[in-house]
C-alpha positions as CSV (number, residue, x, y, z in Angstrom):
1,X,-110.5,53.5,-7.8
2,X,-107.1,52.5,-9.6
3,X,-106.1,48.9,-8.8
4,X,-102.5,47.9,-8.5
5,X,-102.2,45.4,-11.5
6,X,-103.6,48.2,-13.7
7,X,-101.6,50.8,-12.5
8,X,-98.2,48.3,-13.5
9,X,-99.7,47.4,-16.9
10,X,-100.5,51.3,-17.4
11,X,-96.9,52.0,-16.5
12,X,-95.6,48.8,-18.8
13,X,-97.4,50.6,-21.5
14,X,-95.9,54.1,-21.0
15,X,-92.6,53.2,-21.0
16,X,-92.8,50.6,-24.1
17,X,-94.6,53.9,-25.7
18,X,-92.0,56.4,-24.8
19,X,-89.6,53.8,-26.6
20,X,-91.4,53.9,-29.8
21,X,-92.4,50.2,-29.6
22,X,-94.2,48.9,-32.5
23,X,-93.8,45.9,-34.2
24,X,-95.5,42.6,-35.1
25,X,-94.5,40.1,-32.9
26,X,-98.4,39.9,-31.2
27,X,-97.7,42.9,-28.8
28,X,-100.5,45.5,-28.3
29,X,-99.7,48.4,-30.7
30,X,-98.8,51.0,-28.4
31,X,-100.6,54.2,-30.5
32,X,-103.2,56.3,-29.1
33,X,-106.7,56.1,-29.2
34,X,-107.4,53.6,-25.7
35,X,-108.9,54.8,-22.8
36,X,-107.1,54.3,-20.0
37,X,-109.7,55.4,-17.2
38,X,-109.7,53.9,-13.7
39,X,-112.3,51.1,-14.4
40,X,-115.9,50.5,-12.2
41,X,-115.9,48.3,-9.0
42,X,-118.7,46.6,-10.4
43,X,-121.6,47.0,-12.9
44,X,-125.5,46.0,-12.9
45,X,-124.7,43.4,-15.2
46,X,-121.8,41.7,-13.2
47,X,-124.4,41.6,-9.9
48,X,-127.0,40.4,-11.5
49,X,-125.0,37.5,-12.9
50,X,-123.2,37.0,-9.6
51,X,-126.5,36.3,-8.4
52,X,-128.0,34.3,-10.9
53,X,-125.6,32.0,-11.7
54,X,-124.6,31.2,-7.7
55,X,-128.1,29.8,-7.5
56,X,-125.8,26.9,-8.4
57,X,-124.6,26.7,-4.3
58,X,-127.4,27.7,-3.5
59,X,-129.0,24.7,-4.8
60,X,-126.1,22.5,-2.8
61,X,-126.4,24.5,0.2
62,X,-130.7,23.8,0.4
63,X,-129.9,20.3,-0.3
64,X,-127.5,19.9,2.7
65,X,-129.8,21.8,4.8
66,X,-132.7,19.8,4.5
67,X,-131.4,16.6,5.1
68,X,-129.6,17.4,8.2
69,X,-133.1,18.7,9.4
70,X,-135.0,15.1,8.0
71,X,-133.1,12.6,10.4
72,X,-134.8,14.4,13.1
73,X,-138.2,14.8,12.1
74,X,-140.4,12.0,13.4
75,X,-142.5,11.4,10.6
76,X,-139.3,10.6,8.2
77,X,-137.9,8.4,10.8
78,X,-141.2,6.5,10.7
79,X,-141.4,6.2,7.3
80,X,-138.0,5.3,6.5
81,X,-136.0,4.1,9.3
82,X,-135.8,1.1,11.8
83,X,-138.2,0.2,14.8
84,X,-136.7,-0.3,18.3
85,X,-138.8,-2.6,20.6
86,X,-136.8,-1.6,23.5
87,X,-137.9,2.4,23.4
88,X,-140.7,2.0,21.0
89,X,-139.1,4.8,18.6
90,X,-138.4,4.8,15.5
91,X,-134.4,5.5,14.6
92,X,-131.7,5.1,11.5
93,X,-128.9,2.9,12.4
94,X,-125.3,4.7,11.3
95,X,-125.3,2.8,7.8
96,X,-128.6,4.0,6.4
97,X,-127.9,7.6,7.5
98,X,-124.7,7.1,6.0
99,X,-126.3,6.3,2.6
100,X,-129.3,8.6,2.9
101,X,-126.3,11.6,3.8
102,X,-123.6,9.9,2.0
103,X,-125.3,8.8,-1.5
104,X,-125.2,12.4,-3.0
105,X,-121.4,13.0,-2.3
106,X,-121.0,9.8,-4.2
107,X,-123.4,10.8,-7.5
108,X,-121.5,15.0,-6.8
109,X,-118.2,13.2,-7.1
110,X,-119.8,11.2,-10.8
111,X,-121.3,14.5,-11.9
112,X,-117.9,16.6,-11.1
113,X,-116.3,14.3,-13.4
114,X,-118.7,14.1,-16.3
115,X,-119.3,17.6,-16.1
116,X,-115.8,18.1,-17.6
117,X,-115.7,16.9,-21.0
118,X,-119.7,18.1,-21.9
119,X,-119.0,21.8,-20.4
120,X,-115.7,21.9,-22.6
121,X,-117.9,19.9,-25.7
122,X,-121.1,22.2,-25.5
123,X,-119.8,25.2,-23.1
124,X,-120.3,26.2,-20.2
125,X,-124.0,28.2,-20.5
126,X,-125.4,25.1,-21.7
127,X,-124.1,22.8,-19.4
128,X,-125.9,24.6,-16.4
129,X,-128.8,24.7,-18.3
130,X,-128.9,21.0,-18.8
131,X,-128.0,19.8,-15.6
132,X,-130.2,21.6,-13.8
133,X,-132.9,19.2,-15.9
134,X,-130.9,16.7,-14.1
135,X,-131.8,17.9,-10.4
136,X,-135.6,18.0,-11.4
137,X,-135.6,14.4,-12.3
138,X,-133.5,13.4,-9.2
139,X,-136.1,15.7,-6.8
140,X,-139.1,13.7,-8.4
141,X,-137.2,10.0,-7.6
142,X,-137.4,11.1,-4.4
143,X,-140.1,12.9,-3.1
144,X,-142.0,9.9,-5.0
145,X,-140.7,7.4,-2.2
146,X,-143.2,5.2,-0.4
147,X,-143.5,3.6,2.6
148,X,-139.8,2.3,4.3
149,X,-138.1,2.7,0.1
150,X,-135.9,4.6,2.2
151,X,-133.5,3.2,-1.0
152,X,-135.6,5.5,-3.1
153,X,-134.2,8.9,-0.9
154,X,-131.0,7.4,-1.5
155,X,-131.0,6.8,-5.2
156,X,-133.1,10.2,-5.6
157,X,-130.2,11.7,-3.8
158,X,-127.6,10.1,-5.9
159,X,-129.0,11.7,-9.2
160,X,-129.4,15.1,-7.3
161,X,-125.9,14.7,-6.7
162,X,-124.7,14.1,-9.6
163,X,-126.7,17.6,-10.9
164,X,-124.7,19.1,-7.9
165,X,-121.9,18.0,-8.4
166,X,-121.6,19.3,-12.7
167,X,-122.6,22.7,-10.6
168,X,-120.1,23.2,-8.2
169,X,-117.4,22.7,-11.0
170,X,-119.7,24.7,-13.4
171,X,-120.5,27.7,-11.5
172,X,-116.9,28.5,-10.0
173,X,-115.6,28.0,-13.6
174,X,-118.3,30.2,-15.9
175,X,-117.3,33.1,-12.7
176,X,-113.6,33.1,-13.2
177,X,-113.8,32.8,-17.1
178,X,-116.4,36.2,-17.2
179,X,-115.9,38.1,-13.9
180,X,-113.6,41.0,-13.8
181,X,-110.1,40.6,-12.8
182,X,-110.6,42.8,-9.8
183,X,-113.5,41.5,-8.1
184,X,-113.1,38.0,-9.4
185,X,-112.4,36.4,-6.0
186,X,-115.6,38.2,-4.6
187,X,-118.0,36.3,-7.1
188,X,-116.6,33.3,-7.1
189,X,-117.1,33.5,-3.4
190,X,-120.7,34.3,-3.8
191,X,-121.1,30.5,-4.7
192,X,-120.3,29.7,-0.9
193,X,-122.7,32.4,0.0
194,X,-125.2,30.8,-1.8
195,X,-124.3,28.2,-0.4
196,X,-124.8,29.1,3.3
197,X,-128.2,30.8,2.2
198,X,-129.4,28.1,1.1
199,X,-128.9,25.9,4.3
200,X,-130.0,29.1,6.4
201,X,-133.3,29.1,4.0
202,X,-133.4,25.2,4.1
203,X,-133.5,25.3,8.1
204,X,-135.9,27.8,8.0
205,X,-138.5,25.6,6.6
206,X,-137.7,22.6,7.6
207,X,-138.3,24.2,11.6
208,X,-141.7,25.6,10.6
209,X,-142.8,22.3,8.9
210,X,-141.5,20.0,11.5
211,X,-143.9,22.4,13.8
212,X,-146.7,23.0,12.0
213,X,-147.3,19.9,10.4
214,X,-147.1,16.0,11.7
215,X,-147.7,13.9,8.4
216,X,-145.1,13.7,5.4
217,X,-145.9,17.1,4.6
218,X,-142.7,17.5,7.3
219,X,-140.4,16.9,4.6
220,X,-142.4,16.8,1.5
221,X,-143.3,20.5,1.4
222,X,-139.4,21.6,1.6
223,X,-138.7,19.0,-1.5
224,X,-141.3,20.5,-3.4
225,X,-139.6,24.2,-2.9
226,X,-136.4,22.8,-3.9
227,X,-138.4,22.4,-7.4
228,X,-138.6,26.1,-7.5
229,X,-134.1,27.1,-7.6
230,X,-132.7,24.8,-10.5
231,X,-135.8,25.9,-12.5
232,X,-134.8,29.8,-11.6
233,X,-131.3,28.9,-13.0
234,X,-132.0,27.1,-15.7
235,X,-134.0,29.5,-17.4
236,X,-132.2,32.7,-16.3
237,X,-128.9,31.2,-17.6
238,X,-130.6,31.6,-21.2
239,X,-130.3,34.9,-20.9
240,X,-126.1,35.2,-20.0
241,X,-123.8,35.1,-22.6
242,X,-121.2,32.1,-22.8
243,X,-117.7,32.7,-21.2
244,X,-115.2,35.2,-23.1
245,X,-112.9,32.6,-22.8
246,X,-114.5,29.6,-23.8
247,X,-116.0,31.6,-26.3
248,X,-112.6,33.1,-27.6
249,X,-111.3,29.4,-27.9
250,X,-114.1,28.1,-30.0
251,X,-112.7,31.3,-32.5
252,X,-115.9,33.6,-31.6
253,X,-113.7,36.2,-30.8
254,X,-115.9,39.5,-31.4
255,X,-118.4,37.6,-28.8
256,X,-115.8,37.3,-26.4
257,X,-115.1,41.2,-26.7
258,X,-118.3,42.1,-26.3
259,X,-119.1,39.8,-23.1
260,X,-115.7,41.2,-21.7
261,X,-116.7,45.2,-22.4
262,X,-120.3,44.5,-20.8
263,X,-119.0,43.1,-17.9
264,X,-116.1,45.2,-17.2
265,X,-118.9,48.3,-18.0
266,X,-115.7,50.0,-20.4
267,X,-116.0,51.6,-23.4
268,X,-115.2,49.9,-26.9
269,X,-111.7,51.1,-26.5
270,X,-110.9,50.8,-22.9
271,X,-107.1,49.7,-22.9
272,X,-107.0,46.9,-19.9
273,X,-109.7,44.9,-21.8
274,X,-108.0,44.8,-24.6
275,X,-104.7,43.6,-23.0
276,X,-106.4,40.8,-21.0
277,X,-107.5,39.8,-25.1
278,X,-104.2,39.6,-25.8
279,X,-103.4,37.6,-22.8
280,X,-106.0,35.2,-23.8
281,X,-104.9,34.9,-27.5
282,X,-101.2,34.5,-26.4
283,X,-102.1,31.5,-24.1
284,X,-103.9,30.1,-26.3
285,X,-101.1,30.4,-28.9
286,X,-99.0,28.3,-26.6
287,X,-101.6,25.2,-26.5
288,X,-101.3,21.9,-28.2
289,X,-103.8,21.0,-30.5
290,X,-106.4,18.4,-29.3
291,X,-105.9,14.3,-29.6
292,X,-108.9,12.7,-28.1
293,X,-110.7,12.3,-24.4
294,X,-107.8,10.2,-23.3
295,X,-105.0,11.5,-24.6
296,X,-106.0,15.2,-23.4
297,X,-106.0,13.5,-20.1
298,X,-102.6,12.1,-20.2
299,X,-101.3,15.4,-22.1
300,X,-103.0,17.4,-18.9
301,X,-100.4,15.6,-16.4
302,X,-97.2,16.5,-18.7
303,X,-97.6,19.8,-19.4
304,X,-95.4,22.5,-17.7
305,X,-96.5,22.3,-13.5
306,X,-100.2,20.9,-14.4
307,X,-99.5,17.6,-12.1
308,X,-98.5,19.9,-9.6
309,X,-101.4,22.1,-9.6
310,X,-103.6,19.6,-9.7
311,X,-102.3,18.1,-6.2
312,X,-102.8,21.6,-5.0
313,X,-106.4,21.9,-6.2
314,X,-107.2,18.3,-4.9
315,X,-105.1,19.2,-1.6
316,X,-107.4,22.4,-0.7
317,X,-110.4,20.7,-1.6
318,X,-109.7,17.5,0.8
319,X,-108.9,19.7,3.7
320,X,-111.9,22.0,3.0
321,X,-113.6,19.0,4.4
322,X,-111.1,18.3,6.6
323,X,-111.9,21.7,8.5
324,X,-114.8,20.0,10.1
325,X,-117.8,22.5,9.1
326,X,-120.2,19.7,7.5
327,X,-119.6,17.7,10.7
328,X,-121.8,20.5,12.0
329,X,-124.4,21.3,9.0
330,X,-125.0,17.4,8.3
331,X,-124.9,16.0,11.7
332,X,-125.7,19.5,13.8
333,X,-129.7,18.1,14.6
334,X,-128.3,14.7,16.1
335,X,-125.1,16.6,17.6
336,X,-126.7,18.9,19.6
337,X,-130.0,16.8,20.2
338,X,-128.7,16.0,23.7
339,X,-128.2,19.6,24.9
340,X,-130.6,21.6,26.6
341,X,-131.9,23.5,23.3
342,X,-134.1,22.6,20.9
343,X,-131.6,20.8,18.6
344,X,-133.5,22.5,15.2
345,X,-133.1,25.7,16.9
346,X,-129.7,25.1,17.7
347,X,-129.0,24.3,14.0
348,X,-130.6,27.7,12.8
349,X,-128.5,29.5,14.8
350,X,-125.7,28.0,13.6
351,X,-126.8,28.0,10.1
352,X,-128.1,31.6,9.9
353,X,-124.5,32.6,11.5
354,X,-123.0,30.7,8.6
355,X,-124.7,32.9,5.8
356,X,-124.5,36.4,7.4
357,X,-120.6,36.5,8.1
358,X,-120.2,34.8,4.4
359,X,-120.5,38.1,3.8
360,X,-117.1,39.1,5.3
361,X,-115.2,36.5,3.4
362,X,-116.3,38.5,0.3
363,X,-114.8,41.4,2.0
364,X,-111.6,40.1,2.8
365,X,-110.7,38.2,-0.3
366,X,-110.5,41.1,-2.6
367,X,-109.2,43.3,0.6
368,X,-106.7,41.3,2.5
369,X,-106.0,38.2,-0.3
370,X,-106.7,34.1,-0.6
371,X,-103.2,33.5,1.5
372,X,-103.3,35.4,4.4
373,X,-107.3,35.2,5.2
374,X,-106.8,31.4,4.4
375,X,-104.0,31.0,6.8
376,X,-105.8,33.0,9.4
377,X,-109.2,31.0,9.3
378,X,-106.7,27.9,10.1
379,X,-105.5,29.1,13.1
380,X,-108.8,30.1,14.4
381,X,-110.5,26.8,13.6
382,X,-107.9,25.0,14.9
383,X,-108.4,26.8,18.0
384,X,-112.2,26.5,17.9
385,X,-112.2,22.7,17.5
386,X,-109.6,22.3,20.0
387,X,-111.4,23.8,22.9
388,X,-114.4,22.1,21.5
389,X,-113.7,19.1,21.2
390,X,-112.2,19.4,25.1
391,X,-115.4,20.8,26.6
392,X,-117.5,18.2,24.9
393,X,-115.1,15.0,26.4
394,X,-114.0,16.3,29.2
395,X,-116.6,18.7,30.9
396,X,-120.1,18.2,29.2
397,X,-122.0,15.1,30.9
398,X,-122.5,13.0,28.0
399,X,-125.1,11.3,29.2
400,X,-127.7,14.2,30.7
401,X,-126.5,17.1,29.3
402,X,-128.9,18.9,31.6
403,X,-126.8,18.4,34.4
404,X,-123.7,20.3,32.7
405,X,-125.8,23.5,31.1
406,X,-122.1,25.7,30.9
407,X,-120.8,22.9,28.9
408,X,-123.8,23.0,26.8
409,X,-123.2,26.8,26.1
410,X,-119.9,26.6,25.4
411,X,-120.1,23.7,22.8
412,X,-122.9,26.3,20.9
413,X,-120.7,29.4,21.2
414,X,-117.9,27.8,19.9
415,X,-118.7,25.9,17.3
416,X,-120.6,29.3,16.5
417,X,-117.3,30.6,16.3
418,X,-115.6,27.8,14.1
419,X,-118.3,28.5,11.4
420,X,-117.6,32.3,11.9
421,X,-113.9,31.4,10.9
422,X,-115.2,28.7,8.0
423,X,-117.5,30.7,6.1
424,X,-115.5,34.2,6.0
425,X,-112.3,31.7,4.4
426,X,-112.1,28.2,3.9
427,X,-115.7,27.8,2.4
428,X,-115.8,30.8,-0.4
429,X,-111.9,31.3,-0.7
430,X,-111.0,27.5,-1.6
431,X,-113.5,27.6,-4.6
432,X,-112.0,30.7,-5.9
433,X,-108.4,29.8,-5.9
434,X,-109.5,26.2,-7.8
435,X,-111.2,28.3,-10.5
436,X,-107.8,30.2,-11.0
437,X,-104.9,28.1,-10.8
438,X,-105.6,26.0,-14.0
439,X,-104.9,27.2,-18.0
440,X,-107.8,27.7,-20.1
441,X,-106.8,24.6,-21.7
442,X,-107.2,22.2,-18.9
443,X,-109.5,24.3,-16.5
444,X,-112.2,22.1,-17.1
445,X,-110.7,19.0,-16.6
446,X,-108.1,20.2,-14.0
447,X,-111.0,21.3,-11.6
448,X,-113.4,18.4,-12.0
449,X,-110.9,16.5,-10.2
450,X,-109.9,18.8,-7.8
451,X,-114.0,19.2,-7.1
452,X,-114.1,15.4,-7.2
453,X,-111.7,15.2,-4.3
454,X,-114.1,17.9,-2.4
455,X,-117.0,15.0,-2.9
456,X,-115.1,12.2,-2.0
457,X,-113.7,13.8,1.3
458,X,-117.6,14.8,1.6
459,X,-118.8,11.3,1.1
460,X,-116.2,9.5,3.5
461,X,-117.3,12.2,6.4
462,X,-120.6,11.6,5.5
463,X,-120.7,8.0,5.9
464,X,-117.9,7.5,8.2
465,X,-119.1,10.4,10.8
466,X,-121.9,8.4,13.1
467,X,-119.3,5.7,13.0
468,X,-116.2,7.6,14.2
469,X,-118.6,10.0,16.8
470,X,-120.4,6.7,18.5
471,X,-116.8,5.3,19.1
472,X,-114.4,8.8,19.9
473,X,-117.0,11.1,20.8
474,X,-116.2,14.6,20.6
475,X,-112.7,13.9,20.6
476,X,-113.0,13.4,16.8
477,X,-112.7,17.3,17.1
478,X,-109.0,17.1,17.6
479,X,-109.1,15.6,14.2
480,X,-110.2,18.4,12.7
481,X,-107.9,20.8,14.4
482,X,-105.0,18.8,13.0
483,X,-106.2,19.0,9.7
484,X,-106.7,22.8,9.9
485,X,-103.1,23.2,11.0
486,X,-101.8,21.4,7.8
487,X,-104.3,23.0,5.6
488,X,-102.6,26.3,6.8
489,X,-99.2,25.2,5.5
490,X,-100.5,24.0,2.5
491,X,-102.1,27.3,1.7
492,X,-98.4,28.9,3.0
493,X,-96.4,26.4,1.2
494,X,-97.8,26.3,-2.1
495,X,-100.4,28.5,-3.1
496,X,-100.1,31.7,-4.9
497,X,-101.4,35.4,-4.3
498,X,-103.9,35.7,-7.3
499,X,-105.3,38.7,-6.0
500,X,-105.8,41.8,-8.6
501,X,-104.3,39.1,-10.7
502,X,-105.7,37.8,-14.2
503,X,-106.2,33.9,-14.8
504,X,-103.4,34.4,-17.4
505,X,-100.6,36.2,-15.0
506,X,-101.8,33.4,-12.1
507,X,-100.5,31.1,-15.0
508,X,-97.6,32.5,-15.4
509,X,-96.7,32.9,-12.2
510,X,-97.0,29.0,-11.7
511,X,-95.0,28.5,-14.7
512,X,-92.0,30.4,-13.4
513,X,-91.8,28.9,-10.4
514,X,-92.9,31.7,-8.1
515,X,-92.4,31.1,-4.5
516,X,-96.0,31.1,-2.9
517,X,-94.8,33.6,-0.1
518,X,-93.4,35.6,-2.3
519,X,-96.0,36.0,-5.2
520,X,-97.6,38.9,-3.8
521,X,-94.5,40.8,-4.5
522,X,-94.3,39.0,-8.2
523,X,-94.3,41.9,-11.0
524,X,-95.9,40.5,-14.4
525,X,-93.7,40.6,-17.4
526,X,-94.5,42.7,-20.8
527,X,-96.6,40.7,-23.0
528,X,-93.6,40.0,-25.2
529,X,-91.7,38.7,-22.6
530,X,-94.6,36.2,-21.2
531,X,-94.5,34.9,-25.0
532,X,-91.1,34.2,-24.8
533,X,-91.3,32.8,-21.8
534,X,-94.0,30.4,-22.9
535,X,-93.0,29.8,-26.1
536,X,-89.8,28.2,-24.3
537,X,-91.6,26.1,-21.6
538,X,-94.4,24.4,-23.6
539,X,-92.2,24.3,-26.6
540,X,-89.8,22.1,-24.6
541,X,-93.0,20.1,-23.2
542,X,-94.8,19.4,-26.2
543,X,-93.0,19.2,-29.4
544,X,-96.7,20.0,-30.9
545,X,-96.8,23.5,-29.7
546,X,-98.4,25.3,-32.7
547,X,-96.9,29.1,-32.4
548,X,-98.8,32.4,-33.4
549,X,-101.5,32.3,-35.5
550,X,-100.7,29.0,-37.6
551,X,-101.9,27.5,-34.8
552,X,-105.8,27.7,-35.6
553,X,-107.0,24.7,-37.1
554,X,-110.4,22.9,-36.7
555,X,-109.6,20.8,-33.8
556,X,-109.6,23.6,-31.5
557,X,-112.9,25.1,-33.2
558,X,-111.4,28.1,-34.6
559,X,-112.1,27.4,-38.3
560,X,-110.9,30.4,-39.8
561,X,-107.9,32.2,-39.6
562,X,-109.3,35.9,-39.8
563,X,-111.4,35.6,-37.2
564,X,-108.1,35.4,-34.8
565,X,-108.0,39.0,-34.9
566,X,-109.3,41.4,-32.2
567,X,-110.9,44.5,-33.7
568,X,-109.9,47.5,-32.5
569,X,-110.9,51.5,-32.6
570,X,-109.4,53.7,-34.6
571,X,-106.0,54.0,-32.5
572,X,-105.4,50.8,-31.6
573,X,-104.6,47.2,-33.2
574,X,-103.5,44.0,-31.6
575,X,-100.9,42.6,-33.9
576,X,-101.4,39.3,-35.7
């Protein structure tokens, strides 16, 4: 299968050909010698790292799951929550479920922001690798707790969090920087479907312990298993290569080729990798050279459209929570606990629903595009949550939900639905488009705080949920259905069309100015011209713009000059 992008650069390159273009200005050589065939959907090597490395959500996703299922089982209540003389029961009053719940959001939001400067210090590989260290200590804190240290869940989940959180900006990022251009929205998206499996997997066990078993075993046996996933990633990541295009910044630029080639599943001289190389060296050519943890900071929000992006990651992020979904998977035992089901049940429906129709958002990302799935999945939630949100007020009896057993249904079906409409778009598609909007420069950085925002709007609904459901009921559902219809504008207003795009011509387009309703239309400009264009915007930003090759100096890890060429087959040379 040809793709569209390739097909324009193919075309860019016959023409510049036909003109007899050859010079010395950093352009590909036009000569013969590349192979220009249609390149493969996907290759062993890009599955098998697709899966591996998404263990990352898929350590998130248990995490949530099991939690939601704890505040329900007795013996946890017991050990760890408040006695009521009135009903003889044990319970956890809207504060200490709000820490218990809210505490990791707070230590996802620390890690997101640390995770930044050590993934861009030691890479990205061996950032994973450490941090999943992290999660093993944090698991041990916790399933270590004694009798009513219900502080000791909380702190155990604040240093799993903060493992969690380095993940979720790690595992997005090392997928954009090494996936193929083509199917790069699809694996990213596999991070949600992670994700979703492992809540699905999560409430799995948690129903056959709370069942099976009546002493701490209820919730000690599904810690223990979460043992088994961070130690799965941790080692298999020792076996994946760093990112081409972290590695191509630290001057390993024969390593980057190679990792590109394998992944792509090309031959040494397949054509479209080697333009992508050229793409990379050219922004790269463009960047300032580094002045310290602050002052890259500061330098972040004054390059060309950075502060802009970066509202527009944070934005989609903050309204990813704003949809409503974990209102469901955190708070879906006590939710439902009224209505007529069996309220862990209940939540396997609604969690096993959320991992099989992941699935289709990996379709329709690569199929349909980020901006029109994105906008779609708005309009449906917001008409999910809307008629949810009015059957639970205004027709299911709030009090005996037994006496109301249509209401009960519909509230299942629909927020069935919602989570049909969630995970096929907002949940996969918002990670992908924050792994591509940034510069390889400021990737790191850029997306730690737009996944910093994700944790603090996670934290807030967290804590703030009991709270705003004991006062407003289900009415809190219109909430949500507001903030789906301005997420939809958001994603119409401002975000690009990066499918069948690379991370370097998403770039690009944000530096020109692109209208987002228009950038499915955009064309991308010869290489030559995308230097120009670059040389004059950060140029006219950053009086420190080292051009061409006198850029590489130490600071930026590229030591020595000669390595800042890309070999090339007999037939082809990328000019220095």
């Amino acid at each position: 299968m040809k793709y569209p992008n390739l097909r324009s650069l193919h075309r860019e390159k016959a023409v510049e050909k036909e003109a007899g273009l050859q010079n010395g200005n950093g352009n590909v050589h036009q000569q013969d010698g590349y192979d220009h065939s249609p390149l493969p959907r996907a290759t062993w090597r890009v599955f098998f790292m697709a899966i591996l490395v998404s263990m990352g959500g898929f350590i998130f996703g248990y995490d949530t799951g099991q939690i939601s299922g704890f505040l329900g089982m007795p013996t946890f209540q017991q050990r760890f929550g408040e006695y009521n003389h009135h009903t003889g029961e044990y319970f956890f009053n809207n504060v200490r479920t709000g820490l218990i719940v809210g505490l990791l959001s707070i230590g996802t939001l620390t890690g997101a922001l640390i995770a930044a400067p050590v993934a861009d210090f030691i890479g990205r590989k061996w950032s994973i690798f450490a941090w999943c260290i992290v999660f093993h200590v944090g698991n041990i804190v916790q399933i270590a707790a004694t009798e009513q240290k219900w502080y000791q869940i909380m702190m155990g989940r604040w240093v799993l969090g903060l493992s969690v959180g380095s993940l979720s900006l790690l595992v997005p990022m090392y997928m954009a920087e090494t996936a193929p251009y083509h199917i790069r929205g699809a694996l990213i998206s596999c991070y949600q479907l992670f994700i979703t499996m492992g809540i699905f997997l999560a409430a799995c066990i948690n129903y056959g312990t709370q069942k099976n078993y009546h002493d701490t075993s209820q919730w000690r046996i599904p810690m223990g298993i979460g043992f088994l996933w961070p130690l799965i990633l941790g080692t298999g990541i020792l076996f994946f290569p760093e990112t081409p295009r972290y590695a191509f910044r630290k001057g390993r630029i024969e390593e980057a080729k190679q990792t590109m080639l394998r992944v792509y599943g090309v031959p040494e001289n397949h054509w479209s990798v080697y333009h992508e190389l050229e793409e990379i060296k050219l922004k790269l050519e463009m960047e300032s050279t580094g002045r310290g943890f602050f002052w890259d900071y500061v330098a972040m929000f004054s390059a060309p459209k950075m502060a802009y992006r970066i509202a527009i990651g944070m934005g989609l992020q903050m309204f990813q929570q704003l949809t409503g979904a974990n209102y469901f998977f955190y708070y879906g035992t006590l939710i439902f606990k009224g209505v007529s089901i069996n309220p862990f049940v209940t939540q396997l429906i609604l969690n096993g629903i959320n991992f099989g129709v992941t699935f289709i958002g990996l379709y329709l990302i690569e199929h349909y595009g980020r901006r029109k799935s994105l906008i779609a999945g708005s309009a449906w939630m917001f008409t999910c949550f809307l008629i949810f949100a009015s059957v639970g007020h205004f027709a299911l009896d709030r009090a005996d939900p037994t006496n109301t057993p249509h209401a009960s249904i519909a509230l299942i079906c629909f927020a069935c639905f919602f989570i049909l409409g969630f995970a096929t778009t907002w949940g996969p598609m918002i990670w992908t488009i924050m792994s591509e909007i940034y510069p390889s420069q400021y990737r790191a950085k850029a997306m730690s705080l737009a996944t910093a925002s994700n944790w603090l709007w996670n934290f807030l609904l967290a804590f703030f949920t009991s709270f705003i459901t004991g006062a407003i009921d289900f009415r809190y559902g219109y909430v949500f259905a507001g903030c789906n219809v301005l997420g939809g504008l958001i994603v119409f207003l401002f975000v690009v069309e990066g499918r069948e795009r690379t991370l370097e011509e998403i770039d690009t387009m944000y530096l020109e100015g692109v209208p987002a309703w228009e950038s499915s239309k955009w064309e991308a400009p010869s290489l030559e011209a995308m230097r120009n264009q670059s040389m004059a915007r950060y140029g006219a930003a950053d009086p420190e713009v080292a051009i061409g090759t006198a850029h590489t100096s130490t600071e930026s890890g590229r030591d020595d000059p000669e390595k800042d060429e890309v070999a090339l087959p007999a037939g082809g040379a990328v000019a220095q």
